[in-house]
C-alpha positions as CSV (number, residue, x, y, z in Angstrom):
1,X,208.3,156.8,113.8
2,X,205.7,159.0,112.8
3,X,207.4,161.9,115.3
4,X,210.2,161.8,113.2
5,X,208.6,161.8,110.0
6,X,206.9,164.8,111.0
7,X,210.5,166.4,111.6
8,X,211.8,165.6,108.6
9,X,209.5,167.7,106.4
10,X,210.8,170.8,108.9
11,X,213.9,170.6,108.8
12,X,213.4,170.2,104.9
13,X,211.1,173.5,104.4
14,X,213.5,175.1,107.1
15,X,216.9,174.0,104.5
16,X,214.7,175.5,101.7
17,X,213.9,178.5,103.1
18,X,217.9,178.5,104.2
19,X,219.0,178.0,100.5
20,X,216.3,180.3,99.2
21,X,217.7,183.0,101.4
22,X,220.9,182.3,100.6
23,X,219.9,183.1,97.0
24,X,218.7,185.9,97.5
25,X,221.2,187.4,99.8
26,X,223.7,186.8,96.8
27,X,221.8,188.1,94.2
28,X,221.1,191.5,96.2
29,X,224.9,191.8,97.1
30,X,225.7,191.2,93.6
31,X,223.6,193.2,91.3
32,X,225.3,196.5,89.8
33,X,223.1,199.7,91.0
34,X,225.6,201.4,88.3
35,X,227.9,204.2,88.6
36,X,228.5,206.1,91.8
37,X,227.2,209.8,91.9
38,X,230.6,210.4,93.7
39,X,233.9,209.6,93.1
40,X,236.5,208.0,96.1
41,X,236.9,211.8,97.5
42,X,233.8,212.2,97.9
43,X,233.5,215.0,95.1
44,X,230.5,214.9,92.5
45,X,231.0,214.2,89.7
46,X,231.3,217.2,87.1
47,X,233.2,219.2,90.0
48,X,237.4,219.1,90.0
49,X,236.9,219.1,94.5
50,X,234.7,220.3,96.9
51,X,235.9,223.4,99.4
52,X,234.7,223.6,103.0
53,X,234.8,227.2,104.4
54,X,234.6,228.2,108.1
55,X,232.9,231.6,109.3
56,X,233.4,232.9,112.6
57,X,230.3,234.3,114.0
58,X,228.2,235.4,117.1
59,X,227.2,232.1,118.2
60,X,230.3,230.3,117.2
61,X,231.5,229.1,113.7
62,X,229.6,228.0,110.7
63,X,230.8,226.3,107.7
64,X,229.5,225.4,104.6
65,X,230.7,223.8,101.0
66,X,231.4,225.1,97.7
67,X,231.8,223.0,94.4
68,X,235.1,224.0,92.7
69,X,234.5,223.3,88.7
70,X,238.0,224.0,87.7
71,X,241.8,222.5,89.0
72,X,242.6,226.0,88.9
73,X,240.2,226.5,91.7
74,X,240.9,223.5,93.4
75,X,245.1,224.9,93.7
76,X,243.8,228.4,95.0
77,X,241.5,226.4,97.4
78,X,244.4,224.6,98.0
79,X,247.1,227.7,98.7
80,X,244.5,228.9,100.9
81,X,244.2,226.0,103.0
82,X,248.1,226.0,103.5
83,X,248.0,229.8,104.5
84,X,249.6,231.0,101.3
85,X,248.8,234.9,101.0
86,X,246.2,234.7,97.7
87,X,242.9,236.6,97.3
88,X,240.9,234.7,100.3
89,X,237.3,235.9,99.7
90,X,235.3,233.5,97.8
91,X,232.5,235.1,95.7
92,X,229.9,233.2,93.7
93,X,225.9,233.3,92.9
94,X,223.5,231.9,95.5
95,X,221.4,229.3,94.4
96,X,218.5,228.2,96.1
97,X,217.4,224.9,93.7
98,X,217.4,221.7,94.4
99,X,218.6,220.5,98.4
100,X,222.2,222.4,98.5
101,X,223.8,220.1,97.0
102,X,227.5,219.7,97.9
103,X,226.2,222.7,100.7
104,X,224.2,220.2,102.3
105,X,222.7,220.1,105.0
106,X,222.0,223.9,103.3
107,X,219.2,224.4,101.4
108,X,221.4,226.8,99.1
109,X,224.8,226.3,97.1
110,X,227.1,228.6,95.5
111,X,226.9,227.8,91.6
112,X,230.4,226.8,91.0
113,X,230.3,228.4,87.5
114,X,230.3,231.7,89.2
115,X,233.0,231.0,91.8
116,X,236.1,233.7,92.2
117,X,238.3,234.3,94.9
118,X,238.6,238.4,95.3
119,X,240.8,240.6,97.9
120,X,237.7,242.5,98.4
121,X,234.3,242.8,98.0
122,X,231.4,245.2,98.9
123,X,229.5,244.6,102.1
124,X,226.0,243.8,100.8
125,X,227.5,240.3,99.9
126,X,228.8,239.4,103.5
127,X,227.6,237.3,106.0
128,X,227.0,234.1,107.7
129,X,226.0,231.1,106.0
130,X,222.9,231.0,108.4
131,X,222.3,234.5,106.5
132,X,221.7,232.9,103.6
133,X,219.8,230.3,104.7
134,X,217.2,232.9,106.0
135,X,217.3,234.9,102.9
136,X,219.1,238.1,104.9
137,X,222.3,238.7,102.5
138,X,220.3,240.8,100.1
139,X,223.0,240.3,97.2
140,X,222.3,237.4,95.0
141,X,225.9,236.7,95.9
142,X,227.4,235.3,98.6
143,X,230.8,236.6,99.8
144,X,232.0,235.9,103.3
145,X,234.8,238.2,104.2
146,X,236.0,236.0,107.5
147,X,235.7,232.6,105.8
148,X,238.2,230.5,106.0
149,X,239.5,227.4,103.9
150,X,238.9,224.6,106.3
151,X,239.5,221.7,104.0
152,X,239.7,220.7,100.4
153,X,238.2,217.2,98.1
154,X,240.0,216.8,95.2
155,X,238.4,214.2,92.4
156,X,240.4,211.2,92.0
């Protein structure tokens, strides 16, 4: 008798502990952390979609991400994604604050304020993405003349 007394308080502490757990499991999966930074898409919030842009270089392509702030901008993103003939070059200000943002894992991003799509731009402003990273396009704009529209997020 006094080996299964012994027991008893065990499997007692051990259906606490299971029932304390328990508890807690369901507390963790049900407390609201608040509103997502990001919506379904994928897209930040504040931004109308997010465009990813492919650049043919040396050592193969590179991509990289811009923030579109406007549905106008997502619909040209969008036309040149499906091959439509539209002004292709995307031109926009380099920033280098904060962690790149939707250009992650870039430590730059493209303020999307200053994004435009232009048939031509001057040279000083071209380049790879990798280029920017190491501070060699001397512009404070970025404007890759080979990119190309390799996908678009649209905000739900």
């Amino acid at each position: 008798m006094t080996g299964s007394r012994l027991h008893r308080p065990l499997a007692a502490t051990a259906s606490a502990v299971g029932l304390a757990l328990t508890l807690t499991l369901t507390a963790c999966a049900s407390t609201d952390a608040g509103p997502s930074p990001t919506d379904s898409a994928g897209v930040p919030a504040g931004l109308a979609g997010v465009a990813t842009f492919q650049v043919e270089g040396g050592d193969g392509p590179e991509t990289f991400r811009i923030g579109l702030a406007s549905t106008e901008l997502v619909d040209h993103a969008q036309q040149l994604l499906a091959g439509e003939e539209v002004a292709a070059i995307p031109v926009g200000k380099i920033s280098y604050d904060g962690d790149g943002g939707v250009n992650a894992p870039w430590s730059w991003h493209i303020d999307p304020k200053t994004l435009e799509f232009a048939d031509m731009t001057t040279e000083v402003c071209d380049g790879l993405p990798s280029f920017v990273e190491r501070h060699e396009v001397t512009s404070d704009t970025y404007c890759p003349w080979s990119s190309t529209v390799v996908a678009v997020e649209v905000a739900k």
